[in-house]
Z-matrix of the N, CA and C atoms (Angstrom, degrees):
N
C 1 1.443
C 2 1.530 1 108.65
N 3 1.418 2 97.08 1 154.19
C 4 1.917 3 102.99 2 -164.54
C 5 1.283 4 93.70 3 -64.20
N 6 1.450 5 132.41 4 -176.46
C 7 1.598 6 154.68 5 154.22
C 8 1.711 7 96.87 6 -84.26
N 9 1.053 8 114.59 7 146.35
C 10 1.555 9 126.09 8 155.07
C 11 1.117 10 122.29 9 -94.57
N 12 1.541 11 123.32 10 126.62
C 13 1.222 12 119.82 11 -159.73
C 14 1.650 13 99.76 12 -79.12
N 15 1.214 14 121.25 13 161.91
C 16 1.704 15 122.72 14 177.80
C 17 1.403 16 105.77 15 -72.31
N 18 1.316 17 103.42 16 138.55
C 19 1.766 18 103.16 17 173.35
C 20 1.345 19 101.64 18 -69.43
N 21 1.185 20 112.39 19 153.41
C 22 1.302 21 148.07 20 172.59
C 23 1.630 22 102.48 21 -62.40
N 24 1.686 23 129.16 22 122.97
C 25 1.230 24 115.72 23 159.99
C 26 1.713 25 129.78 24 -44.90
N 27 0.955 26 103.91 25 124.21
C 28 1.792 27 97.22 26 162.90
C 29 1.434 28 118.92 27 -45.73
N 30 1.271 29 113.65 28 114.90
C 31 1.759 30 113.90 29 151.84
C 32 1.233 31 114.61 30 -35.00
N 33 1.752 32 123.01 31 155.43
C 34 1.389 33 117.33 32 -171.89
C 35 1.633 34 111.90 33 -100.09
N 36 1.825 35 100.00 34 -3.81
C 37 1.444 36 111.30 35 153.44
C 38 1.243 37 125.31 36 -77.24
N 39 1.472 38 120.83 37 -11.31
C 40 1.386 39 121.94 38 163.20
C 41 1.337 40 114.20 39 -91.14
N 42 1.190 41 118.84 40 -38.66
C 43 1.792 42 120.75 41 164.60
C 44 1.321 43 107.70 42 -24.08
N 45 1.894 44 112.23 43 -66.80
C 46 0.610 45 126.40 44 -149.85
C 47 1.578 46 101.74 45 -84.51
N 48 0.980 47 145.31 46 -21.83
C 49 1.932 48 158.59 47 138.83
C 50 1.197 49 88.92 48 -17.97
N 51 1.631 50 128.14 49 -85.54
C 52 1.075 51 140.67 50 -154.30
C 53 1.269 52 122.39 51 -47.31
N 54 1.802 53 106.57 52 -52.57
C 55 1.322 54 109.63 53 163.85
C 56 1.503 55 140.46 54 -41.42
N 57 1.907 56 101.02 55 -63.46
C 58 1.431 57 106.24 56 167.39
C 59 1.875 58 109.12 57 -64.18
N 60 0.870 59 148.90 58 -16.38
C 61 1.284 60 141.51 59 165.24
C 62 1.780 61 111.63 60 -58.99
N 63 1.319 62 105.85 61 -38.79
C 64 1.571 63 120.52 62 -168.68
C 65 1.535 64 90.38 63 -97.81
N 66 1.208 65 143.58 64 -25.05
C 67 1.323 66 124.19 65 -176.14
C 68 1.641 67 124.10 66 -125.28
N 69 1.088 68 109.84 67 2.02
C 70 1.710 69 118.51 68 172.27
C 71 1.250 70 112.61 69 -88.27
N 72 1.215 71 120.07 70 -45.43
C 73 2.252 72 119.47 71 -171.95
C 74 1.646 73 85.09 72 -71.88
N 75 1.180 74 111.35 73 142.11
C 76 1.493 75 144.81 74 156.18
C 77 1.423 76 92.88 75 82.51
N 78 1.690 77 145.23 76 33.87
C 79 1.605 78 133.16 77 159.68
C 80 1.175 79 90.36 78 -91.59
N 81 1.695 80 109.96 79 140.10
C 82 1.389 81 129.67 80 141.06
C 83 1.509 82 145.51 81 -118.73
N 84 0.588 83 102.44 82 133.24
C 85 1.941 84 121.99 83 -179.59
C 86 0.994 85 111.80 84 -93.20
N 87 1.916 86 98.28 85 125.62
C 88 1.972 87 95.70 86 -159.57
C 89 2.008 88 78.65 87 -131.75
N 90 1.094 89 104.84 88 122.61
C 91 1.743 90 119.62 89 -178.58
C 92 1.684 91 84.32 90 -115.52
N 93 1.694 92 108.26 91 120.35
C 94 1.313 93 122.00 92 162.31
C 95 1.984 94 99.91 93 -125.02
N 96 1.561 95 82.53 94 152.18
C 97 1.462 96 96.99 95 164.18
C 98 1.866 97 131.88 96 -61.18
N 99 0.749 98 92.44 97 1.99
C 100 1.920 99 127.44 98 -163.40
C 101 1.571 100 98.52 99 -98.46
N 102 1.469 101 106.07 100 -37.12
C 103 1.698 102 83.14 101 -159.56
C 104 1.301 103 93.19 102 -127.66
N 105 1.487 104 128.45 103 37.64
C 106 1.511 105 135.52 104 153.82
C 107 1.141 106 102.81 105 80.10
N 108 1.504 107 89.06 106 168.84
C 109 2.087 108 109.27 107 164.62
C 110 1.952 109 102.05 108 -101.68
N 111 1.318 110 89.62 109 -179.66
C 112 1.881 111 89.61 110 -150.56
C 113 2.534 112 77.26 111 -127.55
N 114 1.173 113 95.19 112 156.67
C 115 1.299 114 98.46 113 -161.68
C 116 1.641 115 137.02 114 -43.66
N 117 1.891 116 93.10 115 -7.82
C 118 1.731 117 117.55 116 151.86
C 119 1.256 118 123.22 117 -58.90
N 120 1.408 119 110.42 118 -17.01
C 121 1.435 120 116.29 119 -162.26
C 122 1.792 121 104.43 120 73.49
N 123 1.363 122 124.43 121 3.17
C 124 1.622 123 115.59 122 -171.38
C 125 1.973 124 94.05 123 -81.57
N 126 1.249 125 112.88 124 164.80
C 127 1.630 126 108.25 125 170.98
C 128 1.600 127 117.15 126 -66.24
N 129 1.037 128 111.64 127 158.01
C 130 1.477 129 119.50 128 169.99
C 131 1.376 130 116.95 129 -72.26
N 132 1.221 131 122.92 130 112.11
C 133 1.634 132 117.74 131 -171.31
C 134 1.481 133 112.43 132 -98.25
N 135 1.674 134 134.36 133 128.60
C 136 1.142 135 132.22 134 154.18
C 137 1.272 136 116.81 135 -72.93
N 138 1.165 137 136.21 136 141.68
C 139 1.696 138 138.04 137 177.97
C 140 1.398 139 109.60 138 -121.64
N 141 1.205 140 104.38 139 119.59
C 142 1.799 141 110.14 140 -177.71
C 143 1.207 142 105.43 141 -115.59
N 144 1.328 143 123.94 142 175.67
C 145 1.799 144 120.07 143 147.97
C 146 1.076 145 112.63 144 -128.78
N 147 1.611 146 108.14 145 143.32
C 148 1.719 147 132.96 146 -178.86
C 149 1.441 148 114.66 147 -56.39
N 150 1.053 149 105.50 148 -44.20
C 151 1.921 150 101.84 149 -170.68
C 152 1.722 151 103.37 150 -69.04
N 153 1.368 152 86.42 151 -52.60
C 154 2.246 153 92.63 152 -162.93
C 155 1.655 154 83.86 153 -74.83
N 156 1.045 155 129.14 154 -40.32
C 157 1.621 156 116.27 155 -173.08
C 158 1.555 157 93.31 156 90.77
N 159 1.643 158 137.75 157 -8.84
C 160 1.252 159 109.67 158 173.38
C 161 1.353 160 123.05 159 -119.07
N 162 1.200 161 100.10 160 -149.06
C 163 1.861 162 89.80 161 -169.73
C 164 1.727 163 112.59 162 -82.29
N 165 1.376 164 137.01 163 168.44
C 166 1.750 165 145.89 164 -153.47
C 167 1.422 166 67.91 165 -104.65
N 168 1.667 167 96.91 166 153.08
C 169 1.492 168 93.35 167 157.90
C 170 1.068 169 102.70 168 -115.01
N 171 1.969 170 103.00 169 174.72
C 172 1.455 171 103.27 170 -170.05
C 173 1.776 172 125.46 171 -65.80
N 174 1.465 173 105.87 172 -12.34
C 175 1.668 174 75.68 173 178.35
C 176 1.735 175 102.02 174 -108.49
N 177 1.586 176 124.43 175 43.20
C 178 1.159 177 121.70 176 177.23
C 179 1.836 178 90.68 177 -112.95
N 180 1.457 179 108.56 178 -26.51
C 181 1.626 180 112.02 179 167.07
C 182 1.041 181 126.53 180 -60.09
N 183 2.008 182 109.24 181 -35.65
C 184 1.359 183 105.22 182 -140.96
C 185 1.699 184 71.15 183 -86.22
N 186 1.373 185 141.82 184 -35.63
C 187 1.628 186 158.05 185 -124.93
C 188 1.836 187 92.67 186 -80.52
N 189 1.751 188 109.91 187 -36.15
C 190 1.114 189 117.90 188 -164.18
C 191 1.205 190 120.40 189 -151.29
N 192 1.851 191 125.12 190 48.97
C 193 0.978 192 150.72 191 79.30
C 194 1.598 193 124.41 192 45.48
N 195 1.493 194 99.00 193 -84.33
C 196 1.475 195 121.01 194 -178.65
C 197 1.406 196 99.52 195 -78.94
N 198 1.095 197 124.19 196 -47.34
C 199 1.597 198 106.04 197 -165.45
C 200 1.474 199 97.16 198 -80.76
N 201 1.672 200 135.13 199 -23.85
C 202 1.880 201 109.88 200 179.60
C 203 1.024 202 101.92 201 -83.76
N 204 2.076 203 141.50 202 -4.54
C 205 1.010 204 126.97 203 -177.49
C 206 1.320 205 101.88 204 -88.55
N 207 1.461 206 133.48 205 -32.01
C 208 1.646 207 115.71 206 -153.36
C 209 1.558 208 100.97 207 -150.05
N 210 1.240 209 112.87 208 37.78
C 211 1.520 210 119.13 209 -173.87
C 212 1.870 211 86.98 210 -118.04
N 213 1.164 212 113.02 211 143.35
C 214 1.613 213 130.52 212 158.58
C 215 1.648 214 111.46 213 -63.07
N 216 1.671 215 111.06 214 117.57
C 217 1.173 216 88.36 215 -175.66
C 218 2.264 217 93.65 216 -132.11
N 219 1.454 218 99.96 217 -178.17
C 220 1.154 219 111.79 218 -174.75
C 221 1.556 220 98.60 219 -101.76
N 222 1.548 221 123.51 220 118.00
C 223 1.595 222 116.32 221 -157.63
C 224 1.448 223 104.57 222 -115.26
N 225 0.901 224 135.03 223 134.66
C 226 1.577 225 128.50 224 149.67
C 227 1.544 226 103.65 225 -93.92
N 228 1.513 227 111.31 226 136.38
C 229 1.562 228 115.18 227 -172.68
C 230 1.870 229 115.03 228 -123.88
N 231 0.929 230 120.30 229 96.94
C 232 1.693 231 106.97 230 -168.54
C 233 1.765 232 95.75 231 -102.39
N 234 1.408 233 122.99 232 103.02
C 235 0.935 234 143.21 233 171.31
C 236 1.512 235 106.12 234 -65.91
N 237 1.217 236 134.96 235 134.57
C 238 1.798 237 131.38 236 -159.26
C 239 1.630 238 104.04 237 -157.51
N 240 1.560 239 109.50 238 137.05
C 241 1.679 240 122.03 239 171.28
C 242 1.282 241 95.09 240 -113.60
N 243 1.311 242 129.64 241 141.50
C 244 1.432 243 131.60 242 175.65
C 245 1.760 244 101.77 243 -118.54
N 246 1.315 245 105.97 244 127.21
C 247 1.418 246 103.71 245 172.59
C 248 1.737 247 123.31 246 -125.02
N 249 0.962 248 102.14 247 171.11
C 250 1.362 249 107.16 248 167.60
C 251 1.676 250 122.67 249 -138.31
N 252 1.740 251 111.09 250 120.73
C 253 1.014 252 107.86 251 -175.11
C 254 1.748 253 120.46 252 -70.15
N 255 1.437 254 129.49 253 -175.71
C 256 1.915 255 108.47 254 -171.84
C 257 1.674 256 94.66 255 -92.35
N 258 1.393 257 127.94 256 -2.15
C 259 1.436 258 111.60 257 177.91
C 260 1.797 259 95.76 258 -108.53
N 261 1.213 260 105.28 259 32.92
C 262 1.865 261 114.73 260 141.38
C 263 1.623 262 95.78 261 85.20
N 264 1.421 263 133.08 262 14.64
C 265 1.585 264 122.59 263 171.50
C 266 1.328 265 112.24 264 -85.33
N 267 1.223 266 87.55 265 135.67
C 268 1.783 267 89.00 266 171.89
C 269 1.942 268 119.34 267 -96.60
N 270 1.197 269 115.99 268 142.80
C 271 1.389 270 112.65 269 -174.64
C 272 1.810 271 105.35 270 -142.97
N 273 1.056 272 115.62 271 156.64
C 274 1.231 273 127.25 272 -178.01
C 275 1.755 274 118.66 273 -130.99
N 276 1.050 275 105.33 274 112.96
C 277 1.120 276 135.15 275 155.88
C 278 1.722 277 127.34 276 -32.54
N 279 1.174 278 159.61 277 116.70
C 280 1.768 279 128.37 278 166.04
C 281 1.541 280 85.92 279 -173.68
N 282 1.613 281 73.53 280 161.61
C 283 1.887 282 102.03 281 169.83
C 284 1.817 283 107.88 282 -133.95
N 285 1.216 284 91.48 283 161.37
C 286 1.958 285 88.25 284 172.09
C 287 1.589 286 105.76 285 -120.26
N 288 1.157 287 95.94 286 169.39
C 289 1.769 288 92.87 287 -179.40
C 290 2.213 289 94.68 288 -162.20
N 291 0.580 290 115.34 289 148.52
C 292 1.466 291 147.89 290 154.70
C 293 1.726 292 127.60 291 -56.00
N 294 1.310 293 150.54 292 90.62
C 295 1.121 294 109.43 293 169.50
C 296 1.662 295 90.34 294 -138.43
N 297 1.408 296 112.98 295 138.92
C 298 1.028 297 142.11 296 168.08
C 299 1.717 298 123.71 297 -71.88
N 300 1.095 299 110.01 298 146.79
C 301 1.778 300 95.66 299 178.09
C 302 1.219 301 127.35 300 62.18
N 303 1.403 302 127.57 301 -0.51
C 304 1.510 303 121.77 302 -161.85
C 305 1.721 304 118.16 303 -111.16
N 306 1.222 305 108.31 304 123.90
C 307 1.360 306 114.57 305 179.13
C 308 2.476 307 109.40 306 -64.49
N 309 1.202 308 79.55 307 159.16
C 310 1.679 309 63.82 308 -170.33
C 311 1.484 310 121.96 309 -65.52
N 312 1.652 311 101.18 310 -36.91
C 313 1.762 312 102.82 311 171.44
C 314 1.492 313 113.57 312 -41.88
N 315 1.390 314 108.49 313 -35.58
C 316 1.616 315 100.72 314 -160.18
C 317 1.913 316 90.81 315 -89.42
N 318 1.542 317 111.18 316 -25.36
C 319 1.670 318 101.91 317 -179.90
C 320 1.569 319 104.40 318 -32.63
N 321 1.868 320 147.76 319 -58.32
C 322 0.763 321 157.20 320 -153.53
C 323 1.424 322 116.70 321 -64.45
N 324 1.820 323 124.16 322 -31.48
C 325 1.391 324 113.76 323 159.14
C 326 1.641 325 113.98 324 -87.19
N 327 1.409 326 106.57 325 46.12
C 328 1.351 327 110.28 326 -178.98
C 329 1.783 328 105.35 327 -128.09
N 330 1.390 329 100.24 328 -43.95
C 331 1.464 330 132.38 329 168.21
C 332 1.508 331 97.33 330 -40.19
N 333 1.497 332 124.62 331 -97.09
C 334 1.429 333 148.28 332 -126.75
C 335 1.142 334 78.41 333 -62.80
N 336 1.589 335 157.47 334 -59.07
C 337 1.249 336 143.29 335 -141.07
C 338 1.325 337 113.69 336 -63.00
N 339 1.636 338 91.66 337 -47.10
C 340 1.996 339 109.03 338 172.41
C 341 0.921 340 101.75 339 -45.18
N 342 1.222 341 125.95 340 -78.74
C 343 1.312 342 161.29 341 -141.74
C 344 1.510 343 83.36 342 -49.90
N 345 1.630 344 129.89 343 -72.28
C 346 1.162 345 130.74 344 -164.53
C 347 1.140 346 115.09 345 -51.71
N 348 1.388 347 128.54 346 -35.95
C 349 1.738 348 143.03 347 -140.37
C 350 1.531 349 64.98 348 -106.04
N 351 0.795 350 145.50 349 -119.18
C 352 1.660 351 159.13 350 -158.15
C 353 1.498 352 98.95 351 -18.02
N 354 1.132 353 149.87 352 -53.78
C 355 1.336 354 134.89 353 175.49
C 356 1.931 355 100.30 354 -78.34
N 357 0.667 356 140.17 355 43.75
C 358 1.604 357 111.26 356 -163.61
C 359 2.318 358 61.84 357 -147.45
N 360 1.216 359 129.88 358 -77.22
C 361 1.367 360 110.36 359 154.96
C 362 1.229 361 134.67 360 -20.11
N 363 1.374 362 132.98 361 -19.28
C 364 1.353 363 131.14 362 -172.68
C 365 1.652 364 119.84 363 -81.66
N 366 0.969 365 135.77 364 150.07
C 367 1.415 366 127.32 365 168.91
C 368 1.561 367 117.19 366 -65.70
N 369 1.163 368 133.23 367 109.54
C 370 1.477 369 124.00 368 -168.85
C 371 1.481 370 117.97 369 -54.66
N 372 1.574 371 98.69 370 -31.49
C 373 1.547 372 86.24 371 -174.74
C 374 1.598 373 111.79 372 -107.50
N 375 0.882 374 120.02 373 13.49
C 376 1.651 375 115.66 374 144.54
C 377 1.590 376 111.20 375 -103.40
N 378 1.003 377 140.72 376 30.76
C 379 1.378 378 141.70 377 152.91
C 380 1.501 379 136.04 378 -58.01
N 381 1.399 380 107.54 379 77.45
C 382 1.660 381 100.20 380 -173.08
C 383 1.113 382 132.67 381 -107.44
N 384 1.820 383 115.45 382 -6.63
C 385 1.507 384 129.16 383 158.46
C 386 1.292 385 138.54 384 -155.50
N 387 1.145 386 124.44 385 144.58
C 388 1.729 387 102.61 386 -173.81
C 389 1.379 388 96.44 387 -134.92
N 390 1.746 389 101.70 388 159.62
C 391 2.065 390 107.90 389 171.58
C 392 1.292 391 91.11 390 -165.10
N 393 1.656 392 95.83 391 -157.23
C 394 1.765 393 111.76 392 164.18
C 395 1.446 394 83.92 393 -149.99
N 396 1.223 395 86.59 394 178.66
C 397 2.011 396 119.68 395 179.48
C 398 1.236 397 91.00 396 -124.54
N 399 1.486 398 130.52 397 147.10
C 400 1.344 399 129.73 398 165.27
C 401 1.380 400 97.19 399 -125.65
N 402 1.542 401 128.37 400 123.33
C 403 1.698 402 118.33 401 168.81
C 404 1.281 403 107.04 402 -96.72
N 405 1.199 404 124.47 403 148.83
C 406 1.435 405 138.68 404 152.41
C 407 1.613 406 116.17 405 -56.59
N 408 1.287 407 127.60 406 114.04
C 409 1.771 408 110.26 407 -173.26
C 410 1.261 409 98.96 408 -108.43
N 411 1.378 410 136.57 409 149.06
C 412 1.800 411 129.98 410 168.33
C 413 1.519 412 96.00 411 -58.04
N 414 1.793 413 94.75 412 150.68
C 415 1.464 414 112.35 413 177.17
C 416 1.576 415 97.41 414 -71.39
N 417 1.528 416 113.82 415 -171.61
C 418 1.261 417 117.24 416 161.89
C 419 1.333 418 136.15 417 -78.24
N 420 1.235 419 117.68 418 -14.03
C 421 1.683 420 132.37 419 151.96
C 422 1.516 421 104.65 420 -66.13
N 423 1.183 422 118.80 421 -43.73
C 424 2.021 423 97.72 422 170.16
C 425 1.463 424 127.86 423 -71.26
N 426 1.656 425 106.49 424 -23.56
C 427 1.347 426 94.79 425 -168.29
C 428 1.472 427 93.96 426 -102.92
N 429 0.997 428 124.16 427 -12.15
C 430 1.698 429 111.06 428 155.04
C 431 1.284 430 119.02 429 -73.86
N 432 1.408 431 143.34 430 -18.53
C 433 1.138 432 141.28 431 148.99
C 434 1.911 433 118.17 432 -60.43
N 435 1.358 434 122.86 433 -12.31
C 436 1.211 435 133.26 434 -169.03
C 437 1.762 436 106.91 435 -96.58
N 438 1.723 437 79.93 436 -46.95
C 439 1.717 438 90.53 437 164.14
C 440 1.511 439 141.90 438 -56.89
N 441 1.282 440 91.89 439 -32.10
C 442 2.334 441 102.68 440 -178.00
C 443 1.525 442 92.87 441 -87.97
């Protein structure tokens, strides 16, 4: 039987391929009114992930950074009012929306409109929080690669 030749090391631009491929589809960023703006005045974002259900750690954030700040991404957005009725129930409010192509700075003139229409629906006086979630979805080169 033949010998197998040794694989070839990975480039650290493919490392780094691999990673954002394995770690961008299913992160989300949940900006609530609750947990402030940060010294831009932009919201404070929590970042979770969908599959593990737990939190990114910091040096898989710090690793990819640049690509959730200024990379084009495919978004699912669930814009949300959280209320509370006075005999103490809590209920939630939301819409979903789609956006294609969009870097995250610009996710936000996409937001406020929801955001408005969705509180402007809300009962004022059970009103106790509002945000969105933004998910990352695989492009169509990943989920056809997910598919074969």
């Amino acid at each position: 039987m033949a010998k197998r030749k040794p694989r070839k090391p990975m480039s650290k631009q493919a490392q780094h391929a691999r990673l954002v491929n394995r770690w961008l589809p299913g992160l989300v960023l949940t900006a609530r009114s609750s947990t402030g703006l940060d010294t831009d005045g932009d919201p404070i974002l929590a970042i979770s992930y969908r599959r593990q259900g737990g939190a990114v750690g910091d040096i898989a954030r710090a690793k990819l950074q640049h690509e959730i700040l200024n990379w084009q991404h495919h978004w699912l957005v669930t814009v949300f009012v959280e209320c509370k009725a006075p005999k103490g129930e809590h209920y939630t409010d939301s819409t979903e929306f789609e956006a294609y192509g969009v870097r995250l700075n610009d996710l936000a003139e996409l937001v406020r409109p929801e955001l408005d229409n969705i509180q402007n629906q809300a009962n004022p006086n059970h009103y106790k929080d509002h945000g969105w979630q933004a998910e990352i979805l695989p492009n169509r080169k990943q989920e056809k690669g997910r598919a074969a």
